[in-house]
Every structure is written in structure tokens, then in C-alpha cells.
C-alpha positions, 0 to 999 in steps of 0.5 A: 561839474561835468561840461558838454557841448551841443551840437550845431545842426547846420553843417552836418559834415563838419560834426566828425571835426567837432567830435575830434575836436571835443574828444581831445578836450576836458568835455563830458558829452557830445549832445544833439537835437532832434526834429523832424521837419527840420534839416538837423541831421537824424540823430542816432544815425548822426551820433554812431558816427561821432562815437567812431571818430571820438573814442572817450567822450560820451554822446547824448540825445536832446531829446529824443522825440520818442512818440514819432517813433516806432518803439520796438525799432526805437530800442533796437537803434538805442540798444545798438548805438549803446554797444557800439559806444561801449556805454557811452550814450545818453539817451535823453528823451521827451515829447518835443513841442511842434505839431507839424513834427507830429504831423509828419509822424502821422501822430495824433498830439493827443494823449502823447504824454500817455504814449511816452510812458507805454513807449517807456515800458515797452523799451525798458522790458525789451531791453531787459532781455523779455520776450517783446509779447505773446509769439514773439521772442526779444529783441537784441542786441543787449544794450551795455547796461541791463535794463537800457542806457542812461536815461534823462527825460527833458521835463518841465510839467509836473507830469513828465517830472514824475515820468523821471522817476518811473522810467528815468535815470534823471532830469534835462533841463532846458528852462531859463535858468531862474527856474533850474532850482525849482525843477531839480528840486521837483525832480528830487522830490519825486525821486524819494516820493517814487522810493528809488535810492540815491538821486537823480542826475541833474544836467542843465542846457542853456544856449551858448556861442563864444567868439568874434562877432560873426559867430554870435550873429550866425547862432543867434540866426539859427536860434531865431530860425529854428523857434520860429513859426506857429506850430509850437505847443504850449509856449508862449509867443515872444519865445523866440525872443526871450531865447535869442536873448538868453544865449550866454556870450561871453567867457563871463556869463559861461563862468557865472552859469557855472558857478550859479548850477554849480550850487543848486546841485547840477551834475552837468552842465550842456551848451549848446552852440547854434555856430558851425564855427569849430573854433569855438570848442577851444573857447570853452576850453579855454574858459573852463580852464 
């Protein structure tokens, strides 16, 4: 089982530390969030800084919100930040679930799913090498891999569980994990009905903090505060309690998470760590071990 760790978001210049600090640890994936009205750091420029102060372990989107953004400008970053890791990114993307994001974007919330996939098709001929359209030639630079880097889609709707197997290299599941087995196995299930080959990677994220006291409350503060609000789409309203409550915090609940993804076929595992507290990378490391 491969493990990652998230990003805290409230102390941007302290990621090049944790970066440092996870690189020379038994982690697989760096992984960050992305919001707009928010103050969490821009993640592709965020993350082409972190590839530069670790030089092994992979980073990740999670996710992206591909339908703010422009898609033709979108691939290029992508496309970049894929080279200048030298294939180690990630990039996982999704529809994200705050209508005031949307707004900012000046992006109706209508139809964003059908979006999501027209931005899908342009990025992946682009980074095919294809002219982007009629007079206008491809746009580069080439990512590492052709046809784009790996791509995992955060999907819970049936819809976006397709979506994985039209465009996608695997699932990001962020559910509660009763319902991780369900979706890995949809999403499997989609895979052979779409006729690709071999599987689709399956990584799971759950909230995570391990240390003293003060580390568990400053997590579960910024949990609080970043689900907070009226803006969210399709959830229900006691969600921001049910994820306060969800946040694994102990060395024990690591492990069994570990065991439990382990068996229903999770290829990775990503915990994502809402304190600032660096300390906290050799507490994994320590409970992996």
C-alpha cells in the first residue's frame, strides 16, 4: 500500500519544509486541495515549488477544479508542471462542490459536469500533441507521458464514475469510508463495461491529525472552517460535523484504515493533515512503520 499525505493549507510557506520533510520519508504523494474563495495557496503554482524542494516523491492535485478554469491555459500549466517533475504529477480533478467558487469564476454551476468532460477532451488532444483547432497550431510543451499525466477523477455520482473511464487513469475517493468499497467497485465495473484493459488505480483520502492535543484541536478547527457555510451543493447540512468527527486520530485508527483499504483493493491511501504541525510527518512514519 502506497501512502500520501495532504497538505495542510494554513501556513503556505512552511510546505517546502513538509515537502523536505516527506521526501526523505516512506511517503508516495505530496497531495493539495484546491479552492478559490478560500485562502489555501494555488495549487500548480504551490506544487512547482514543492517538486523543486523534494526531488522523489510524487505530488498531486485534490482535485483540481477544472471548470473555473481556462482549458487550453490549464493543459499548458499541467503540461509544465508534469515535465518539470519528470512525471511525477497527479493530476487529480473534479467539479468541487461551492457555488461561491463558481461565482468568482464567473461560471454558471449549470451543465458543469458536461463541461468537465468537453474540458477533458480538449486537454487530452492537446496534450496528444494535435493542433488545438482550425488555425491554430498545439500547444506545448509536451507532458512526460503522451497523451498527459496520470489522471484520477474525485467522483461519487454515477455520472463522474463514468467519467473515469472515458478520460481517467482512476478513482480519488474522498467518501466516508463505508462507502469506499461501493465506489471502487463501480468504478471497476465501469472500466471493463468502457473496455479498457487492466484496472483503474484506486486511492482513497481520509482526514487525518496525529500528535498532542493542540495538533488535533488546530485540524479540527480548520476542518470546521473550510466546510463551513451555505454555499455547498449537494450535501447535506450536518456535513461539517460528520467530517469534524470523521478525522482519524490516532496511531490505531491509521492502521486500521490501513488494513480495512488494504482489503477491498485501494492502491493508495492519502491523509490529509488540516495542522500546520510538521511534526506530524514522523508520526506517520513512525506508525507505518
Amino acid at each position: 500500500m502506497n501512502v500520501g499525505l495532504g497538505l495542510p493549507i494554513s501556513d503556505p510557506p512552511v510546505l517546502l519544509d513538509w515537502a523536505r520533510s516527506a521526501d526523505a520519508g516512506p511517503f508516495s504523494t505530496l497531495a493539495l486541495l484546491d479552492r478559490l474563495v478560500y485562502d489555501n495557496p494555488e495549487p500548480l503554482v504551490t506544487l512547482a515549488a514543492l517538486v523543486g524542494a523534494a526531488g522523489r516523491i510524487r505530488v498531486q492535485t485534490e482535485v483540481l477544479l477544472a471548470p473555473l478554469r481556462q482549458p487550453a491555459l490549464m493543459a499548458k500549466q499541467v503540461a509544465t508542471l508534469d515535465r518539470l517533475s519528470g512525471g511525477r504529477l497527479t493530476l487529480g480533478i473534479g467539479l468541487g462542490a461551492r457555488r461561491d467558487d463558481y461565482k468568482a469564476a464567473g461560471i454558471d454551476t449549470h451543465g458543469r459536469g458536461a463541461r468537465l468532460d468537453e474540458i477533458m477532451t480538449d486537454m487530452r488532444r492537446i496534450w496528444s500533441g494535435e493542433p488545438y483547432g482550425e488555425e491554430i497550431g498545439p500547444i506545448g510543451p509536451a507532458p512526460t507521458r503522451h497523451g498527459g499525466p496520470e489522471v484520477l477523477f474525485g467522483a461519487f455520482a454515477p455520472a463522474a464514475i463514468q467519467r473515469i473511464a472515458r478520460f481517467g487513469d482512476g478513482l480519488l475517493c474522498a467518501s466516508p469510508m463505508a462507502d469506499m468499497d461501493r465506489l471502487f467497485r463501480a468504478a471497476e465495473q465501469a472500466w471493463r463495461s468502457a473496455g479498457r484493459t487492466g484496472r483503474p488505480k484506486l486511492v482513497a483520502q481520509l482526514n487525518a491529525a496525529l500528535g498532542p492535543d493542540e495538533t488535533i484541536e488546530e485540524a479540527r478547527g480548520h476542518i470546521r472552517r473550510y466546510y463551513s457555510g451555505p454555499q455547498y451543493m449537494n450535501l447535506p447540512a450536518n456535513y461539517t460535523d460528520t467530517a469534524v468527527q470523521r478525522m482519524l486520530t490516532t496511531a490505531g485508527e491509521v492502521r486500521d484504515a490501513l488494513n480495512r483499504l488494504t482489503d477491498i483493493g485501494a492502491d493508495e491511501i492519502i491523509f490529509y493533515c488540516w495542522s500546520a504541525d510538521i511534526a506530524q510527518i514522523d508520526r506517520f512514519a513512525e506508525t507505518l512503520a
